[in-house]
C-alpha positions in Angstrom: 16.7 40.5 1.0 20.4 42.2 1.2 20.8 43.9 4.6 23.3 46.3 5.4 24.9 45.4 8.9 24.6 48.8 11.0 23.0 50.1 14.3 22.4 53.4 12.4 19.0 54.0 11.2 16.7 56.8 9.7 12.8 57.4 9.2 11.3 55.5 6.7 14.4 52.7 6.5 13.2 48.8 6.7 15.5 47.0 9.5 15.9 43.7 10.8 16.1 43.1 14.6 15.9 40.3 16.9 12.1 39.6 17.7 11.0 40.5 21.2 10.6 37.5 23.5 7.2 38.4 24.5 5.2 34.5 24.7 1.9 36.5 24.6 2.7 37.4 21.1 5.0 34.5 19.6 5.0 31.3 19.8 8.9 30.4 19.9 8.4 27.5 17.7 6.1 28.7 15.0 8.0 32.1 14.1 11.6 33.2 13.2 14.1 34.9 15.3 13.9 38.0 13.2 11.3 40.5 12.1 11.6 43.2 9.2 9.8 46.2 9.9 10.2 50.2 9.0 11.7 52.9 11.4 9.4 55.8 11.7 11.0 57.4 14.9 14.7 58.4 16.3 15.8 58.9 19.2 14.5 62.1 20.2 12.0 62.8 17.4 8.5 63.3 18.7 6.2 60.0 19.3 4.0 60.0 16.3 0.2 60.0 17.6 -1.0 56.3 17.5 2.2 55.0 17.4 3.1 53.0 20.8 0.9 52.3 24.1 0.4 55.4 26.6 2.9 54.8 29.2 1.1 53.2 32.3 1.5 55.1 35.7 4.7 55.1 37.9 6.8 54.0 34.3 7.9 57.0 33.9 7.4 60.0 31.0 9.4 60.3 27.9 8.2 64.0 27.3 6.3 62.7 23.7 9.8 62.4 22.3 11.9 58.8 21.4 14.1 58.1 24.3 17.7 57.5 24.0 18.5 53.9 22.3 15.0 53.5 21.2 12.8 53.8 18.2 9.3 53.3 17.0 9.4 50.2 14.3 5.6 49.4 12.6 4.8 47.1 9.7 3.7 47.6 6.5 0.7 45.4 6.9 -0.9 47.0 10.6 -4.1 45.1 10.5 -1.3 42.1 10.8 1.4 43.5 12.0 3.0 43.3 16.0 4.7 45.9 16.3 5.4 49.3 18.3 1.7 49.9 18.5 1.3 46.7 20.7 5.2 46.6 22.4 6.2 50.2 22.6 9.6 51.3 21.7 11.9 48.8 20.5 15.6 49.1 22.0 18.2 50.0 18.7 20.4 47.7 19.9 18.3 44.9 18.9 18.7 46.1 15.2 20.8 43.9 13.2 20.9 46.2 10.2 19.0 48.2 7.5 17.2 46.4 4.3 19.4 47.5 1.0 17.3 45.8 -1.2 14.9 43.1 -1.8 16.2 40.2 -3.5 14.1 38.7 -6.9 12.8 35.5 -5.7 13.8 32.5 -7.8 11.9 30.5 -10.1 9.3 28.4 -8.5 10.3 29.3 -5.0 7.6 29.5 -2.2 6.9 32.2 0.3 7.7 31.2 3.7 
């Protein structure tokens, strides 16, 4: 894929951004440093229902909006997807940049 380097991002636009270092989730060896997945909330748009874990007591409130720096990133595929419905916001400075276009795969090459 051709990815546009930027740190600006709207609804609906596929990033790439440095995978989370959660060990319950990955297994450092078995997965890539990146992940692709598509913005669906801003900073300061509302939290769409569904979209990230209810806050646990004592962390705090974001008033059902994004907070500053942060935004809601799910995959395309959610029965296989981690994303912000299991990690909760994802901080925009991990975004690398936004997915221009997908790339025609060449002839005979394998799907990683």
């Amino acid at each position: 894929m051709l990815v546009r380097r930027t740190r600006t991002v709207r609804r609906g636009q596929v990033v790439v951004l440095l995978r989370p270092r959660s060990p319950a989730i990955w297994r450092e060896d078995q997965h890539s440093p990146l992940i692709v997945k598509r913005v669906v909330a801003v900073p300061g748009d509302p939290v769409p229902p569904g979209s990230v874990p209810p806050l646990k007591e004592g962390q705090g409130g974001h008033g059902g909006r994004v907070p500053p720096g942060r935004v809601v990133l799910l995959g395309d595929n959610a029965a296989a997807s981690v994303d912000s419905r299991q990690l909760g916001f994802f901080p925009l400075g991990d975004v690398l940049g936004v997915v221009a276009r997908p790339l025609r795969r060449a002839e005979g090459a394998h799907r990683r």
